[in-house]
C-alpha positions in Angstrom: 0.0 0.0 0.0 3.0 2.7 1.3 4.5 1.9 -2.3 1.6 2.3 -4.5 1.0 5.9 -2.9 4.4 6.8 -2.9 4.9 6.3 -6.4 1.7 7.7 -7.3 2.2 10.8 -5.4 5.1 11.3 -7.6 3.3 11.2 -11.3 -0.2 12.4 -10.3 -1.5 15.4 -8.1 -5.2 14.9 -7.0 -7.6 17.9 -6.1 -10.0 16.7 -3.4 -13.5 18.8 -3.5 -16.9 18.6 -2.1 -20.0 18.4 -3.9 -21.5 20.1 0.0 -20.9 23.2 1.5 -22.9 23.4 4.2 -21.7 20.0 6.5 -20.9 21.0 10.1 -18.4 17.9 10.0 -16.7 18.8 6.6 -16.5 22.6 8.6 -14.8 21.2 11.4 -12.4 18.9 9.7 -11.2 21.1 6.9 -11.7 24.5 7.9 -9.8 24.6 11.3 -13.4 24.4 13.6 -15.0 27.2 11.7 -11.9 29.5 10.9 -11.0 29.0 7.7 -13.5 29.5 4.7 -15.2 28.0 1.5 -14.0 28.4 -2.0 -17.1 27.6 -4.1 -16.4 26.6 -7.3 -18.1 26.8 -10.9 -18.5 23.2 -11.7 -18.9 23.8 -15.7 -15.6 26.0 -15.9 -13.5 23.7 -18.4 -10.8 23.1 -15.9 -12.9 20.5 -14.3 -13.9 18.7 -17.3 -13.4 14.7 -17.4 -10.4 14.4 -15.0 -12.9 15.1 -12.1 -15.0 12.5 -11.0 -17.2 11.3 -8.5 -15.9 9.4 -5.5 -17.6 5.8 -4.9 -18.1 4.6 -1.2 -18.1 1.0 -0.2 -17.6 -0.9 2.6 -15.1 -3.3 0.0 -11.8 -2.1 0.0 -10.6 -1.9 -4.2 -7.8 -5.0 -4.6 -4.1 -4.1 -4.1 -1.9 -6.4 -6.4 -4.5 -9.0 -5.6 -5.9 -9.4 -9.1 -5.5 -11.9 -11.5 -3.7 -9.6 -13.8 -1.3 -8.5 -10.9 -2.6 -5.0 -11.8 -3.7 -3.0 -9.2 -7.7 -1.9 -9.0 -7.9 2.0 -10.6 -10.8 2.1 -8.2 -7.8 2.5 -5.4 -8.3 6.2 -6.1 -11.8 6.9 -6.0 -12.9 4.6 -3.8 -13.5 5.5 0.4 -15.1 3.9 2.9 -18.5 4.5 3.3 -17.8 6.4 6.6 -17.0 9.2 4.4 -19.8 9.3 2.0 -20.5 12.8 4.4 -18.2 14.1 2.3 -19.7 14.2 -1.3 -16.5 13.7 -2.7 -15.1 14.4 -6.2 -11.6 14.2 -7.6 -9.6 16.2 -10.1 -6.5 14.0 -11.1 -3.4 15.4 -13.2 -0.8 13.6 -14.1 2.5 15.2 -14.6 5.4 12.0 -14.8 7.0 10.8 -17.5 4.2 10.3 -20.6 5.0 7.3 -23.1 2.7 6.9 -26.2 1.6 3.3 -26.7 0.9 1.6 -30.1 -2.8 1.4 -29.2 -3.0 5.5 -29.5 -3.2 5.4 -25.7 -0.8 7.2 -23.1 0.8 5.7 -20.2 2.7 7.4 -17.4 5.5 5.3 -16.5 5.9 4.9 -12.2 9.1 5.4 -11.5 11.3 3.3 -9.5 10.0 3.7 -5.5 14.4 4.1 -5.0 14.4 7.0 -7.0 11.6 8.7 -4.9 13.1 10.7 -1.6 9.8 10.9 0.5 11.7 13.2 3.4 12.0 15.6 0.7 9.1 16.0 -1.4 7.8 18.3 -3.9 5.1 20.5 -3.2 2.8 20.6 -6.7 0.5 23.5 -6.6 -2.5 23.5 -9.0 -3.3 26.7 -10.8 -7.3 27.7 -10.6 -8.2 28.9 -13.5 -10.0 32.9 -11.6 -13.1 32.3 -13.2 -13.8 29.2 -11.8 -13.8 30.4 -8.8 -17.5 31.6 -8.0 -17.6 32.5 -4.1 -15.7 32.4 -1.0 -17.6 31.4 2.2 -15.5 32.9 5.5 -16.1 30.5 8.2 -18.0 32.3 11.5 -15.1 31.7 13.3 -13.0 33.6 10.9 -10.4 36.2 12.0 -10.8 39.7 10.9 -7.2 39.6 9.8 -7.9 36.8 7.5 -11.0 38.2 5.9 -9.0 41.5 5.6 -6.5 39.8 3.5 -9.0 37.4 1.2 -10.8 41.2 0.6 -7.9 42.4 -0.8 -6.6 39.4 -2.9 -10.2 40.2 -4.3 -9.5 43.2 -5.3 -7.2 41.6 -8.3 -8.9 42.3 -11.8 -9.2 39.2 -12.2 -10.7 38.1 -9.0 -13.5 41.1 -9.1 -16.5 38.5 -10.0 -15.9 36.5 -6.6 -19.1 37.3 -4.4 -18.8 36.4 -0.8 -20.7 35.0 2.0 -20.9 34.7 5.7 -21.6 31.3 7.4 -23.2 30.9 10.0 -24.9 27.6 12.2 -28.3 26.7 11.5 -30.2 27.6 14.5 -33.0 24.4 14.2 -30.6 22.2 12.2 -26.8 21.1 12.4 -26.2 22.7 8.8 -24.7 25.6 8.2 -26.2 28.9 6.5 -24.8 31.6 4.4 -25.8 35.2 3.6 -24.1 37.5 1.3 -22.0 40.3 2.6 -19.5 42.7 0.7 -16.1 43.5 1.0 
């Protein structure tokens, strides 16, 4: 298992979304308890065209060298445990390793050796978002005024200009959260 994600990590970058914005328990796990925000995206913008898709949840772990093949399942990485399903999950996968074209048309990205990989000193991979996909930025109602201050003026960029922003806030009758617009 250690192996497989290692040398995946090193040809592929994944961008984990939500299809939910308004979980208390996505919230609390990924936005520091409340003080972090939201980016909501546009989901037709081209950059997430077919290399996003939908996670599966299962209680049936995908097979790990196991097959008959002695290929490992593809479902490996979009498949979680159903104790997650909370989560709505899509994926955005890019590949970025060494590409070889096979006779069959196709493309392959060759692994490379787990040796050659030095996980004590990895790469960080940043993924450009295209501006206009973003489509809002939901602060957190735990969020610091420092913080807002500076997402304010990052949207200030030309470019950024069409972001609308919200305020969340708990549901008082329900464990969701709400939003209401608010300006910069």
């Amino acid at each position: 298992c250690e192996e497989v994600q290692l040398r995946s990590s090193a040809i592929m970058r994944i961008l984990c979304l939500s299809g939910k914005w308004d979980n208390v328990l996505m919230w609390s796990h990924y936005t520091d308890e409340h003080n972090g925000f939201v980016i909501e995206f546009t989901s037709d913008n081209p950059f997430f065209g077919p290399t996003v898709s939908k996670v599966k949840y299962s209680q049936d772990r995908p097979l790990l060298g196991d097959r008959p093949d002695g290929w490992n399942d593809p479902a490996l990485f979009e498949t979680k445990s159903k104790d997650w399903e909370y989560e709505d999950e899509y994926r955005k996968f890019e590949y970025f390793g060494k590409k070889r074209q096979l006779p069959n048309g196709n493309t392959l990205v060759e692994f490379p050796d787990a040796t050659a990989i030095n996980a004590k000193n990895w790469p960080v991979r940043l993924l450009d978002i295209p501006p206009l996909a973003i489509r809002r930025i939901i602060f957190g109602f735990r969020i610091t005024v420092e913080t807002k201050t500076r997402i304010f003026g990052a949207l200030k960029n030309e470019r950024l200009k069409h972001v609308a922003c919200s305020q969340a806030t708990p549901h008082r009758n329900q464990f969701l959260m709400e939003q209401s617009p608010i300006k910069g």
